[in-house]
NUKE-629770 format. One record per residue: residue in one letter; x, y, z of N, C-alpha, C, O, CB in turn. Coordinates in pm, whole numbers, plus 32768, in hexadecimal, padded with zeros to 4 digits. Glycine has a CB too. Layout:
# NUKE-629770
<A <X Y Z> <X Y Z> <X Y Z> <X Y Z> <X Y Z>>
...
***
This chain:
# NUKE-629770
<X <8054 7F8A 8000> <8000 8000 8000> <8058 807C 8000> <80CE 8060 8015> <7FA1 8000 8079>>
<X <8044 80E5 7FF1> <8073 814E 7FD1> <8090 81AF 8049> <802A 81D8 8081> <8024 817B 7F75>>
<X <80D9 81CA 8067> <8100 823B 80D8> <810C 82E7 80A3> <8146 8324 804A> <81A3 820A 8115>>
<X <8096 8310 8135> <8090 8399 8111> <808F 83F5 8178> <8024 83E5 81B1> <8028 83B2 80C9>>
<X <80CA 8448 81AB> <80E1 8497 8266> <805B 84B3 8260> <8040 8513 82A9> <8159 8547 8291>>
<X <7FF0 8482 8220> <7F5A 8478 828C> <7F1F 841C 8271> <7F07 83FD 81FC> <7EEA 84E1 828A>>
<X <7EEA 83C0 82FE> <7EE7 8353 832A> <7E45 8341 82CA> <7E11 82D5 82AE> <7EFB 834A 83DD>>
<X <7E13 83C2 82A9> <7D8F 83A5 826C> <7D7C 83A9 81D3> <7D10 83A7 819A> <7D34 8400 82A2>>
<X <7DEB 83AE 81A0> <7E03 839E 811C> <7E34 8320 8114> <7E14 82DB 80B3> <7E57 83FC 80E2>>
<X <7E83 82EF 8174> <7EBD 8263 814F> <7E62 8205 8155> <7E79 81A0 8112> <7F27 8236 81A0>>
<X <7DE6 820A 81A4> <7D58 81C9 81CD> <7D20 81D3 8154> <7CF6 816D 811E> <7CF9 8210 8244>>
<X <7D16 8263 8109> <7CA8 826C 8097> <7CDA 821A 8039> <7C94 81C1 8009> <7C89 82FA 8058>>
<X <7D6D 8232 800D> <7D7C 81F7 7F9F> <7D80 8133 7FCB> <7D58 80E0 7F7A> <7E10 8245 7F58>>
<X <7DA5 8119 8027> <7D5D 8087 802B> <7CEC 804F 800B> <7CC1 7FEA 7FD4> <7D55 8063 8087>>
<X <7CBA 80DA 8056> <7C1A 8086 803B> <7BEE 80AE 7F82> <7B8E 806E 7F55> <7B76 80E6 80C9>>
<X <7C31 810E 7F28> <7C1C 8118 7EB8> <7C4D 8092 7E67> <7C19 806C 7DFF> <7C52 8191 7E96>>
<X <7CD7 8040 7EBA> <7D1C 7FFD 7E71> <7CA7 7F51 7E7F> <7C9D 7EF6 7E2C> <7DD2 8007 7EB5>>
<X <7C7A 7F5A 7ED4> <7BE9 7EE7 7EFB> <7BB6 7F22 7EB6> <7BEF 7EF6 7E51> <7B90 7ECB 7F8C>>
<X <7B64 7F7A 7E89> <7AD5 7F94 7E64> <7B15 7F81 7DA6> <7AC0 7F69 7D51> <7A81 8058 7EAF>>
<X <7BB2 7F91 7D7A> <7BE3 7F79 7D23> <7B9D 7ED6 7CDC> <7B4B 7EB7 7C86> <7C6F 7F8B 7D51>>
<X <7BE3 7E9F 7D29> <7BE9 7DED 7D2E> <7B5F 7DEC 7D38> <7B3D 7DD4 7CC4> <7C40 7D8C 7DBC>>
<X <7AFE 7DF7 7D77> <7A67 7DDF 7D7C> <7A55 7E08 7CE1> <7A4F 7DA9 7C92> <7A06 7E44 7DFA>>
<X <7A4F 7E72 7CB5> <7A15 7E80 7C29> <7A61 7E1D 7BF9> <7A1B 7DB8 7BFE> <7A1F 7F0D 7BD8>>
<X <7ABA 7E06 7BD4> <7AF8 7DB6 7B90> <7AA3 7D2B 7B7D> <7A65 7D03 7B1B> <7B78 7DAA 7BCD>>
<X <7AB5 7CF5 7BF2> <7A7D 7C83 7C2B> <79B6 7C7F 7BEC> <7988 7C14 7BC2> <7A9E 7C9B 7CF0>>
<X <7965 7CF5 7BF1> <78E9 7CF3 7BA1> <7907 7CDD 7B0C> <78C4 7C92 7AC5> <789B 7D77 7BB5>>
<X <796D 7D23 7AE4> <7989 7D29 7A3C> <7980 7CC9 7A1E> <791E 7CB6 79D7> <79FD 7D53 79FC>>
<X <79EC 7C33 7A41> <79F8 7BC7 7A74> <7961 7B94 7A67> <7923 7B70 7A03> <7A39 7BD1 7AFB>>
<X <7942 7B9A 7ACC> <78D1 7B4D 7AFA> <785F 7B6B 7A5C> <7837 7B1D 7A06> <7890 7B97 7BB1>>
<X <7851 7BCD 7A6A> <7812 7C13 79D8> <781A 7BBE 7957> <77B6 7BAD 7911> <7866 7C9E 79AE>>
<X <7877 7B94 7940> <78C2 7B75 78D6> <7894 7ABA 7900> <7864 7A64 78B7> <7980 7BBE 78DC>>
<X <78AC 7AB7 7953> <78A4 79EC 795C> <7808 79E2 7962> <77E4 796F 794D> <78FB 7987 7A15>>
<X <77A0 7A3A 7979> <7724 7A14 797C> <76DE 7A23 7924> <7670 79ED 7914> <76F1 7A36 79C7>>
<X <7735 7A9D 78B3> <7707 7AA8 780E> <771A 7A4F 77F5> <76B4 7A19 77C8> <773B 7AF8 77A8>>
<X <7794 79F5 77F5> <77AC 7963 779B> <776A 7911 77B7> <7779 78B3 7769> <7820 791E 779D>>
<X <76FF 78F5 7826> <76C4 78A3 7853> <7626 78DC 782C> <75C1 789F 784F> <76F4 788D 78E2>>
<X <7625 7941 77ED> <75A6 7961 77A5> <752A 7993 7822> <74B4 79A6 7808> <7576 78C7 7747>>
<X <7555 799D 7881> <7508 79B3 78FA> <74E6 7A65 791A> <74EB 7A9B 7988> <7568 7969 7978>>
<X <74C3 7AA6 7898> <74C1 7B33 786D> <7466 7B94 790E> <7486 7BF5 7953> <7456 7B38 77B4>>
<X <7410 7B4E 790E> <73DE 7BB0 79A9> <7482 7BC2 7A0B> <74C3 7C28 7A24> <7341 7B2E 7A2F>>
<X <7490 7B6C 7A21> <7515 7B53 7A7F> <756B 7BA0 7A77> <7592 7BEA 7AD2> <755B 7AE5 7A71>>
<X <75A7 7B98 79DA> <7628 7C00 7988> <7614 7C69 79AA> <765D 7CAF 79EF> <7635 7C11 78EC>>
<X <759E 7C88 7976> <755C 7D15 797F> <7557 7D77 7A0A> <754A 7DF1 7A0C> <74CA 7CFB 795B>>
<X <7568 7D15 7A83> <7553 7D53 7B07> <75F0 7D60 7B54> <7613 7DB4 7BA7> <74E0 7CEE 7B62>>
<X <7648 7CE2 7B14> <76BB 7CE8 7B48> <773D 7D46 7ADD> <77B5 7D57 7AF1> <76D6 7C4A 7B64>>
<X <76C5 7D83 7A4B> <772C 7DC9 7A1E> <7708 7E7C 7A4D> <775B 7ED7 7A4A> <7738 7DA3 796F>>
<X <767D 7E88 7A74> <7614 7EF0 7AB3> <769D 7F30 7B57> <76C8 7F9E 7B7A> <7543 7E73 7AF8>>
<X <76AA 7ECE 7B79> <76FF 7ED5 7BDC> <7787 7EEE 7BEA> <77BB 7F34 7C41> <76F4 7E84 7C05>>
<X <77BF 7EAF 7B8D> <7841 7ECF 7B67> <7851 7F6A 7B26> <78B1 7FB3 7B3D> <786C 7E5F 7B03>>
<X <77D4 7F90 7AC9> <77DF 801A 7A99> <77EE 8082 7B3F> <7836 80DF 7B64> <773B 8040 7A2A>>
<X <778F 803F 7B74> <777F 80C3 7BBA> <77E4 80D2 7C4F> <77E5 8133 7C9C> <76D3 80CE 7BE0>>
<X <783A 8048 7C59> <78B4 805B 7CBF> <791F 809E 7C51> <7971 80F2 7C77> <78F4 7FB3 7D10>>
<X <7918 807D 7BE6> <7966 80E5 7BBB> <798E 816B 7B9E> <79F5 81AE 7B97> <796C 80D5 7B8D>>
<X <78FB 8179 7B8D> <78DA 8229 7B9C> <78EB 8261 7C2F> <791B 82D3 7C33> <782C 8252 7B70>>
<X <78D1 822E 7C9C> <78CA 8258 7D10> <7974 8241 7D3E> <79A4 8293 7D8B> <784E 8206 7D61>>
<X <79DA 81B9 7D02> <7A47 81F7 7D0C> <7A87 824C 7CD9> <7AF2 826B 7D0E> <7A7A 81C8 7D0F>>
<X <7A54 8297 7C4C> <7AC3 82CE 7C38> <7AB9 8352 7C66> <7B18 839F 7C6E> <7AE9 82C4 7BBA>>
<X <7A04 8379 7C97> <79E9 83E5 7CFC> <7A58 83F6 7D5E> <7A93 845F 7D76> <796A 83CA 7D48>>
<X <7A6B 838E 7D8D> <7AA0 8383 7E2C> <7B21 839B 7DE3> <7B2D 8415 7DD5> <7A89 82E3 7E9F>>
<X <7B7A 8362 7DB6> <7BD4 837D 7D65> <7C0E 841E 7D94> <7C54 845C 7DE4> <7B94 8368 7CD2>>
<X <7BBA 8429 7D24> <7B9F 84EC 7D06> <7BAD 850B 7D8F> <7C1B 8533 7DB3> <7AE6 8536 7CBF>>
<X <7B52 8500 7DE3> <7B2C 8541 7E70> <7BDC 854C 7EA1> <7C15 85B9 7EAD> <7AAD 84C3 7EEC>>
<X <7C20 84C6 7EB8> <7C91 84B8 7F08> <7D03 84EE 7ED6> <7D62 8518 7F18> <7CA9 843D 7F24>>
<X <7CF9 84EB 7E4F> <7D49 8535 7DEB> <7D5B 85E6 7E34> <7DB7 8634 7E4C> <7CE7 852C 7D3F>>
<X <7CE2 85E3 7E3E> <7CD7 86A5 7E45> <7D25 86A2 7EE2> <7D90 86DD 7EF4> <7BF6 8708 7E4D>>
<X <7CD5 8649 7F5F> <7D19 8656 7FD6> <7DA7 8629 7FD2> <7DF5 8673 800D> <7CD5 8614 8038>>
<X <7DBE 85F6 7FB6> <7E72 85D8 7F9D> <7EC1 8657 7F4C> <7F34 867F 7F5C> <7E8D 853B 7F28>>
<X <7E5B 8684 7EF4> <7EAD 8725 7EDD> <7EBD 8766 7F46> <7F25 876D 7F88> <7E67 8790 7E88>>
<X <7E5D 8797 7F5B> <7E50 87F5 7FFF> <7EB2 87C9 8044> <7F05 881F 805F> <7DC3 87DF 8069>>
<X <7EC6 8769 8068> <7F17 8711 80D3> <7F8F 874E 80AE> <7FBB 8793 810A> <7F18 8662 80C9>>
<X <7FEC 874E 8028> <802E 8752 7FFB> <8058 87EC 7FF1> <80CE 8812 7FF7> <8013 8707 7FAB>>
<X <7FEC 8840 7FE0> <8006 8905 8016> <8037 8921 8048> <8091 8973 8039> <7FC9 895F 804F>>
<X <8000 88C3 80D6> <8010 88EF 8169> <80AC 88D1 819B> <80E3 8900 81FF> <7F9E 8897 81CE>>
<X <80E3 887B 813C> <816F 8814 8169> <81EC 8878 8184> <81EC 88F3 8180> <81A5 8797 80D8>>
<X <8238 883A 8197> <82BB 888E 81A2> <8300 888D 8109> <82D4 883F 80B5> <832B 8845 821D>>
<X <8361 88DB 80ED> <8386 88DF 8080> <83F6 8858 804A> <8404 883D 7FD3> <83B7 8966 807F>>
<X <841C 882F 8088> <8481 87BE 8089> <841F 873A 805C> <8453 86EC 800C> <84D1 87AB 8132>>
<X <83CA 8727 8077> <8350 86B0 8067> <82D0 86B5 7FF8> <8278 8664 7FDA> <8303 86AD 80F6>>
<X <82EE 872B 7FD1> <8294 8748 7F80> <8261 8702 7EED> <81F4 86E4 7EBD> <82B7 87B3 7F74>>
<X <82FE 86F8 7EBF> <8308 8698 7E3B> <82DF 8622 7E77> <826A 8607 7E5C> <83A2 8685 7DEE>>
<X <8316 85D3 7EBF> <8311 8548 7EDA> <8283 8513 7F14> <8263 849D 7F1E> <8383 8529 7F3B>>
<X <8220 85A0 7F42> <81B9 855D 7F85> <8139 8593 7F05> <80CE 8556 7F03> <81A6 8598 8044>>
<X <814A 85E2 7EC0> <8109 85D0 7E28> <811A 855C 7DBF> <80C3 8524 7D7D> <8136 863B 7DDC>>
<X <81B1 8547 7DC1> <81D8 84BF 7D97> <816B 8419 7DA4> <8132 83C4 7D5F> <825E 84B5 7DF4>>
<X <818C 8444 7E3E> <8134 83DA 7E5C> <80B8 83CD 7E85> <8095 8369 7EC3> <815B 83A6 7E9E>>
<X <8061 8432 7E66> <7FDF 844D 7E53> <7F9F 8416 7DE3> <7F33 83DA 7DE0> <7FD0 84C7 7E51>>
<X <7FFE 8438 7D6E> <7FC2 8456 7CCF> <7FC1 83A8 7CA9> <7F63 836D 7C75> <8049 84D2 7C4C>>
<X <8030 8374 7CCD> <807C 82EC 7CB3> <7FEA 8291 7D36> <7FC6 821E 7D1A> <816D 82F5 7CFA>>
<X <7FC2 82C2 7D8A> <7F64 8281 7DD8> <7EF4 826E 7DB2> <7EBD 8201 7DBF> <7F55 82AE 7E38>>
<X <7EB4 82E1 7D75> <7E49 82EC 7D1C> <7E5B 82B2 7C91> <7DF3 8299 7C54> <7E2A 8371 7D11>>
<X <7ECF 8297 7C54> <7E7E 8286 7BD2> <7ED4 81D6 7BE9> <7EE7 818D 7B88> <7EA8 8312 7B20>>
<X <7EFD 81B1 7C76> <7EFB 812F 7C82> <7E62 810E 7CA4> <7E2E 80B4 7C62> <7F62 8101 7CEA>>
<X <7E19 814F 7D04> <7DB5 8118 7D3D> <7D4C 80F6 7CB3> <7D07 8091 7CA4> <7D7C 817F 7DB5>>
<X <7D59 816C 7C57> <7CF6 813F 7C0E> <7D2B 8100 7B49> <7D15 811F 7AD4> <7C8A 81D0 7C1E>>
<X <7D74 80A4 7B93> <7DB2 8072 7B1B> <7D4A 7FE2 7AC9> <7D53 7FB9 7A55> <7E5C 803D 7B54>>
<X <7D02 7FBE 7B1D> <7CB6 7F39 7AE4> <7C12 7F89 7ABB> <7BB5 7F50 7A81> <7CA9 7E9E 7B7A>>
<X <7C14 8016 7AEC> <7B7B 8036 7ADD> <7B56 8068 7A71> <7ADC 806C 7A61> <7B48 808B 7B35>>
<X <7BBE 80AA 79EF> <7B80 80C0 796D> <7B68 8065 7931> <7B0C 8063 78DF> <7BB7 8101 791F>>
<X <7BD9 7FCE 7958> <7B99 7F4B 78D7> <7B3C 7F23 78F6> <7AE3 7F1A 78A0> <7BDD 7EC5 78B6>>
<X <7B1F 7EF5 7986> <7AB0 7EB7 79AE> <7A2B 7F30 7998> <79C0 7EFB 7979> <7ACD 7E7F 7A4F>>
<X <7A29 7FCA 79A6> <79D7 8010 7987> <7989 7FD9 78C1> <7917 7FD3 7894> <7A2E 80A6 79A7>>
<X <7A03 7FC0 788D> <79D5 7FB2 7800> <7992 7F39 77EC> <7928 7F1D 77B5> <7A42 7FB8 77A0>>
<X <7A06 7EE1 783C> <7996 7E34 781F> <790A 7E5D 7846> <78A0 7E75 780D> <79C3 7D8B 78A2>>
<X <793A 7E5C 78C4> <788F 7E75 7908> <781F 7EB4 789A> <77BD 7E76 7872> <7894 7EFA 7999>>
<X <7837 7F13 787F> <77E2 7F87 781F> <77B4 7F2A 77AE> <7740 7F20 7785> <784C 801A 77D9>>
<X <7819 7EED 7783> <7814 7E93 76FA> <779C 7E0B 7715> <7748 7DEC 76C1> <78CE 7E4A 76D9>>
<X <77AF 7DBA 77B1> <7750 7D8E 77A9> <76EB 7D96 77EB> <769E 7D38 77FC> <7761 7D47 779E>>
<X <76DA 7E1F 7824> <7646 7E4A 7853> <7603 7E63 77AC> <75A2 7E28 777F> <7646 7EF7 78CD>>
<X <7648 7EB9 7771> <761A 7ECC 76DC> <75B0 7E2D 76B5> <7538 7E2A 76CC> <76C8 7EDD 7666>>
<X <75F9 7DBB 767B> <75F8 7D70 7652> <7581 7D2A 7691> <7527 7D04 7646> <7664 7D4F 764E>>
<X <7577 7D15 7722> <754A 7CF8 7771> <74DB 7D2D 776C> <7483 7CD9 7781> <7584 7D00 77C2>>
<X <74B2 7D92 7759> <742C 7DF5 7734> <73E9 7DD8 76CD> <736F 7DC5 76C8> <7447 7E7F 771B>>
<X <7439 7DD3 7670> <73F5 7DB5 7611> <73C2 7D23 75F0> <735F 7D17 75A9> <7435 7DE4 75BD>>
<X <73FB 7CC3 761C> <73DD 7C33 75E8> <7371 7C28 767C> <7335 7BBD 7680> <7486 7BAD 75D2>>
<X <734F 7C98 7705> <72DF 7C69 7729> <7273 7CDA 76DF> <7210 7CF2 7725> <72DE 7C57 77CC>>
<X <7278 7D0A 7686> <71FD 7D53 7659> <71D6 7CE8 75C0> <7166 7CCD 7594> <7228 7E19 7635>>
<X <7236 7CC9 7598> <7206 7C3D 7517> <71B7 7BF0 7525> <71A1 7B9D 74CD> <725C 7BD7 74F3>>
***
């Protein structure tokens, strides 16, 4: 996990780096219940995956901005290194949530439509 001189950034981005792996894990899930033709199902576990993704990359954003601030307030000696590892925290936390954002999308799409046929 990522180290940051506030104990509540190092918390957020954990819990961004879980809520990471969870979407992932629906995309996943998304994807094995299309192949199994079980379209209500797809449809709810790709419904889900869209929307932990949107809500991480909110949160994302949110911790992004407080880790700036954080970073104002710092001394001048720490400054590079604790932006450094802000930027590198965030765009670790949300490294699995644009593909799985697209699968997902792709088979809620799909999924919609073969239950309106």
């Amino acid at each position: 996990m990522c180290t940051t001189s506030s104990q509540w950034l190092s918390t957020a981005f954990g819990v961004l780096q879980w809520t990471s792996l969870l979407a992932a894990a629906c995309a996943i899930a998304s994807v094995v219940v299309s192949i199994q033709r079980k379209w209500p199902l797809a449809r709810k576990f790709a419904r889900g995956c869209v929307l932990v993704c949107v809500l991480e990359l909110a949160m994302t954003a949110g911790t992004l901005i407080y880790g700036f601030n954080a970073v104002a307030s710092a001394e001048a000696a720490s400054k590079a290194t604790m932006l450094a590892q802000t930027i590198s925290c965030g765009m670790n936390c949300s490294a699995f949530v644009f593909p799985s954002f697209i699968v997902a999308a792709l088979v809620w799409i799909i999924a919609s439509r073969r239950l309106r046929a």
